[in-house]
N, C-alpha and C positions, 0 to 999 in steps of 0.2 A: 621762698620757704622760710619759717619760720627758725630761728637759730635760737633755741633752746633747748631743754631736755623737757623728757614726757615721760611719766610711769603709762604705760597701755594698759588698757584693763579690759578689754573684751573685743571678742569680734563674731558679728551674729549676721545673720541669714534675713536680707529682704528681700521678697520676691527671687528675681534672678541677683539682686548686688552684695556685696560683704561692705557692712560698713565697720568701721574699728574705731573705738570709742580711746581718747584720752585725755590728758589731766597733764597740767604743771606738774613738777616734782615738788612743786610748795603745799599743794594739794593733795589729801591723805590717801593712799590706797583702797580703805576702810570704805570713805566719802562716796566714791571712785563707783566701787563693787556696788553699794547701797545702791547708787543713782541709777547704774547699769543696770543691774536687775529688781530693781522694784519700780523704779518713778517714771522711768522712761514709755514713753508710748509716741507709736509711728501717726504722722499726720496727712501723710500726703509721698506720692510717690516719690517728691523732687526729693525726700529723705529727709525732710526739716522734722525736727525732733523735738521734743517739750519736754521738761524735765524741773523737777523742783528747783535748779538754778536756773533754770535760762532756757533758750532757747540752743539749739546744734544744727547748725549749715550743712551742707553738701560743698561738699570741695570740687573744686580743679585740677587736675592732675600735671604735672607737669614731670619730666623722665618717668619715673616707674608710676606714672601716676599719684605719684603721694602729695596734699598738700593740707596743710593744717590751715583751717580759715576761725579766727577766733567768733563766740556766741559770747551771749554774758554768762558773766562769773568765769570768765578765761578757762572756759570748757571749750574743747575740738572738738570735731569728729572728722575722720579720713574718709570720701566714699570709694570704694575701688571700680566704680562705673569705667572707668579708664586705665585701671592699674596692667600694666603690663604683667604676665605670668610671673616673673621675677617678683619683682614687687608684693603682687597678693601672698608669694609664696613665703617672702621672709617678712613682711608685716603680720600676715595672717599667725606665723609662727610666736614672733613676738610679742604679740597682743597676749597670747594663751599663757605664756611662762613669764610675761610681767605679771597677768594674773594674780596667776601662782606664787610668786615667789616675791613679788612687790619691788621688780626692778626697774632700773631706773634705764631706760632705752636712747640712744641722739637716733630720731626718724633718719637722720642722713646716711644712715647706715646701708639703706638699701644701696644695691648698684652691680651694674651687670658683672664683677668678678664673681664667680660659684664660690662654695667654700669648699677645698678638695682635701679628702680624707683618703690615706694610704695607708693599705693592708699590708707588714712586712711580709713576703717571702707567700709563697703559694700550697704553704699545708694546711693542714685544718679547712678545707674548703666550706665548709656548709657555717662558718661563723662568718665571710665574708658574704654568702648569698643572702645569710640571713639578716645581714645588716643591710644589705641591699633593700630586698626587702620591706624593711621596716623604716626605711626611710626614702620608701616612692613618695609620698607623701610631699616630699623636699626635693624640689626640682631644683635649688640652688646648692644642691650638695652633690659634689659627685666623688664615686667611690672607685676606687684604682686598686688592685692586686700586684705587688711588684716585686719581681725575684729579687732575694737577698742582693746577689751582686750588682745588679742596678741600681739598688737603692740609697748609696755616695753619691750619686748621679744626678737623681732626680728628687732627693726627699727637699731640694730648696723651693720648690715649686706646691709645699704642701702646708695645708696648715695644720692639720691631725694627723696624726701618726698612731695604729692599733701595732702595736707590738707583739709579732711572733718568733718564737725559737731565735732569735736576732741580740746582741750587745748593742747600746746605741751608748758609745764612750764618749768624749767631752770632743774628739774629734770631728763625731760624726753628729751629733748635735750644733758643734758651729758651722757646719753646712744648712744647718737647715732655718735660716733665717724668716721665713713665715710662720714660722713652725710655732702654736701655740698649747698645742697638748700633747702628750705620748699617754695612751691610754694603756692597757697590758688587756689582752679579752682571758680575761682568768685571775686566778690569785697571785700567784709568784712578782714580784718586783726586782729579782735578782738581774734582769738584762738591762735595768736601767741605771745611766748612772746619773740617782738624783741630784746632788751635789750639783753637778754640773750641767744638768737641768735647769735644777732652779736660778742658778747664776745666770743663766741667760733667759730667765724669764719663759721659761716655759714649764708649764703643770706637769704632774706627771699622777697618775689615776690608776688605780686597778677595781677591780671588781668581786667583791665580798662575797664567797662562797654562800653561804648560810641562806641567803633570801632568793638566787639563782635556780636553785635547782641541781646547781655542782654537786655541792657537798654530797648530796644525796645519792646522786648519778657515780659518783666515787664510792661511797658508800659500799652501793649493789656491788659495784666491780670488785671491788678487793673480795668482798664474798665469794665472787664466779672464779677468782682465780684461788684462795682457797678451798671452797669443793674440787676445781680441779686438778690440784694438790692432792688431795687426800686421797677421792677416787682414782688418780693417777692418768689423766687424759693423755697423755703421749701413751704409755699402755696401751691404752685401750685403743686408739690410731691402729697400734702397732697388732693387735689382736683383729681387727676387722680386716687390716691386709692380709693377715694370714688366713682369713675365712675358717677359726676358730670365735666360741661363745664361752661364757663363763667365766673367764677370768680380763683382767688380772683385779686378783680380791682389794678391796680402799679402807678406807677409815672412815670412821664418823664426825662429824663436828661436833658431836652430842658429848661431855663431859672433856672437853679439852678445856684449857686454860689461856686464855688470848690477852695476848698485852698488845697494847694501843698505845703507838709512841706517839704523844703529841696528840692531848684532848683538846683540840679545836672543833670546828663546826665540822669536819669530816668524820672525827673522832666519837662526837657526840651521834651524827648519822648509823655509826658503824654499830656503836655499842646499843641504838636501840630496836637494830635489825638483829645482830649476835643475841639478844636475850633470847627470841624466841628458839634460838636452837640448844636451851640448857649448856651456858658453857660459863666459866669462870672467869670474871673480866677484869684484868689488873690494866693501869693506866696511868699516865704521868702527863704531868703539866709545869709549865715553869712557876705557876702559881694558879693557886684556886681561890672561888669565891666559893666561899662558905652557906652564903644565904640563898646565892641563885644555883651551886652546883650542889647539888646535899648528897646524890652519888647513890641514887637511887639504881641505876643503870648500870655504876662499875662497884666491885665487889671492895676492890684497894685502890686506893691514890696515892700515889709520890708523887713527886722532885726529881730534878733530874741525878742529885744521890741515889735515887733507886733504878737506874736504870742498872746495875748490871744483877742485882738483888731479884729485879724483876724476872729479868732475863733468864735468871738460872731455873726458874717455875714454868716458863711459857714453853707448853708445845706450837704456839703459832704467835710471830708478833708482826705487828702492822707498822709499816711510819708513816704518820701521817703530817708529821711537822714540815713546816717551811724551810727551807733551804737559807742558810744564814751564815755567819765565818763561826758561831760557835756549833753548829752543828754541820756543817761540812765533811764526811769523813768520818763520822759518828759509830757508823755501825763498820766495826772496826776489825783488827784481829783480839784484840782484847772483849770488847762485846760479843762475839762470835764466839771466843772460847768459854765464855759462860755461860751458853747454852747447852740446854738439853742435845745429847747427840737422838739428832732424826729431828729437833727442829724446823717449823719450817720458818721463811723467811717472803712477805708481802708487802711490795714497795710500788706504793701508787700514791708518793709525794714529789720525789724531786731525787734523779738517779747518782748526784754530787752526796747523798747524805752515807752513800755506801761506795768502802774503800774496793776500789775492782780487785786487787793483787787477794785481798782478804778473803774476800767472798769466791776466789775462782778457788784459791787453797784449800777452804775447806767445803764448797761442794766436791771436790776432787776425793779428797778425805771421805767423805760419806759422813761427817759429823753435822755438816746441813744436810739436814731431810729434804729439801724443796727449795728452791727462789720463785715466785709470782712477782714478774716486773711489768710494769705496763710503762714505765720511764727507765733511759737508761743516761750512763757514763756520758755516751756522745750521742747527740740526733738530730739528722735519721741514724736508725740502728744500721749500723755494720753487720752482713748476714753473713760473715765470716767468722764473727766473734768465738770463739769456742764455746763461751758459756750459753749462747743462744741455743747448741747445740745439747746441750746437757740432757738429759734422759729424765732431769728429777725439776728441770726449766721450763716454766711458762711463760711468754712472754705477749703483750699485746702490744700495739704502735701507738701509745699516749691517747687512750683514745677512755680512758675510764670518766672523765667527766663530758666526752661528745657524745649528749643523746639530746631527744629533740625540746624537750623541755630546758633543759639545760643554757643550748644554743639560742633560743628563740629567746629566753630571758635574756641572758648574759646581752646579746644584742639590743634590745631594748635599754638593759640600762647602763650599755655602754655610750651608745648614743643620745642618752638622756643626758647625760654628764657634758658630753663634748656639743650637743643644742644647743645646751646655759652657757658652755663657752664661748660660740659664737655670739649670742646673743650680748654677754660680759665685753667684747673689744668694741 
């Protein structure tokens, strides 16, 4: 075999063979792409090739079948007439995302170790099928589900890591010495500790609500769990056991005032599903752009100065910000008493941003009108909780951004990210 490096740039379809076109690294990408798709034309079935530089051989395959046989102009080509499954699977791979991205590949890369990606902890189940899924495709990739407690255990044996409901501290990181990515399937990065990540060389990646389908999928829910707020869904529960109709009477979304803590891409989702129900939308950000946000959508913008200013106006506020050491704890006993009494209160970010002692005081009080959680303090929810219990609580199991758009994306470009990785070592 050939001991140097190769940018790949294509892999196409003859007859029944895959042949994979590549190029020194001294040689352009650009060149590469040109020759591949316009100059090249099939001569004969042994796969001999003509091309504005030269001629391209049919190789011999040797292990996974790979071997690079030089033409003129120090143009290869690889025929996989002999590639073992392995092999076609991570060249064929290769070939597409040097493509794309104009990397720089060593062929010796193939080789019969898989690349194994471990799913922390076994909730969320349809992000692990769906990753599944979307990476049949990749017979060299195999994907594992491992309960939290196992996972000191076994995470040396991995080289990806998808991060759920899980801490992975500087201890449990130096366990896992294959280990080249901790992905997060979501937005949060709070159970990572970067720092000590990166020290040991390992990436650490999450996945940008806005292009997923998250945001959006959050969006709807915080709405579902405000109407059922307003309309009073435990009520109504409680009305259909009794085999009683008509009551109990709700409110409208129609002329309330909604503040939206933390205009991010959930925030922005939220307020352009709220417009169509006539309501008043105040919102805060740690900073705005003036030219791309102009606020067509929210009525008021602040700073985080105006959170308690905001708060004393809002019959209903949402958080949608990130969980971080300055906002931990946020929505506080002081935020709370500057609300409207019968406020309500929609938390479908992160259940650390609300102090429990706070929020149990005054739903007790009746000066919170409602709590809508779809995240809490600790999870899984404790169904002992008292406030789970509350008459004026709704609650859902973290589930406002699992729907199937959502998951099918977030998979996708989760595994897009951690592909280029392996491809990268």
């Amino acid at each position: 075999m050939i001991a140097t490096r190769f940018v790949l740039v294509g892999c196409l379809r003859v007859g029944n063979e895959d042949v994979i076109f590549v190029l020194p690294s001294s040689q352009s990408v650009a060149r590469a792409s040109y020759h591949a798709r316009h100059q090249c034309s099939f001569l004969s079935p042994s796969f001999t090739m003509r091309s504005g530089c030269g001629l391209w051989y049919r190789g011999l395959c040797p292990r996974h079948g790979i071997r690079l046989v030089p033409g003129h102009a120090a143009t290869f080509a690889v025929c996989a007439s002999s590639l073992t499954r392995t092999g076609l699977s991570r060249l064929g791979f290769a070939a597409r995302m040097a493509f794309r991205n104009g990397r720089e590949i060593v062929p010796e890369a193939a080789s019969d170790n898989c690349t194994r990606v471990l799913f922390s902890g076994v909730n969320f189940p349809a992000a692990f099928e769906y990753t599944k899924e979307y990476l049949q495709p990749y017979d060299f990739i195999q994907v594992d589900a491992v309960p939290h407690e196992e996972i000191p255990d076994k995470i040396r044996d991995y080289d990806i890591c998808v991060v759920r409901l899980m801490h992975f501290d500087s201890e449990l990181i130096a366990r896992a010495k294959k280990l080249k990515l901790l992905v997060q399937f979501g937005v949060g990065l709070e159970g990572v500790d970067i720092e000590s990540a990166t020290q040991a060389g390992v990436k650490v990646a999450r996945i940008p609500s806005g292009g997923s389908g998250n945001a959006l999928s959050c969006a709807e829910h915080a709405i579902y769990l405000i109407l059922g707020l307003l309309r009073d869904q435990k009520g109504m529960n409680k009305t259909v056991q009794e085999r009683k109709v008509g009551e109990p009477i709700g409110q409208t979304l129609f002329g309330k005032t909604v503040f939206i803590v933390g205009y991010g891409n959930i925030g922005k989702e939220l307020a352009s599903r709220l417009s169509a129900f006539g309501v008043y939308i105040l919102a805060t950000k740690r900073s705005w752009d003036s030219k791309s946000e102009k606020g067509e959508l929210v009525n008021e913008k602040g700073g985080v100065d105006c959170l308690l200013k905001f708060a004393s106006r809002a019959d209903i506020v949402v958080t949608c910000c990130q969980l971080t050491s300055e906002t931990k704890g946020m929505i506080n006993e002081r935020f709370l008493a500057a609300l409207k009494k019968g406020a309500i209160l929609i938390n479908i970010a992160r259940g650390g941003l609300l102090e429990y002692n706070a929020v149990k005081s005054y739903l007790e009080s009746n000066h919170l009108g409602g709590l809508g959680m779809d995240v809490a303090w600790l999870e899984p929810f404790d169904p002992s909780d008292p406030i789970l219990h509350h008459p004026k609580v709704l609650i859902t199991p973290h589930i406002a951004g699992v729907t199937e758009i959502s998951y099918r994306n977030m998979a996708k470009m989760a595994m897009q990210g951690s592909l280029e990785t392996i491809v990268s070592f």
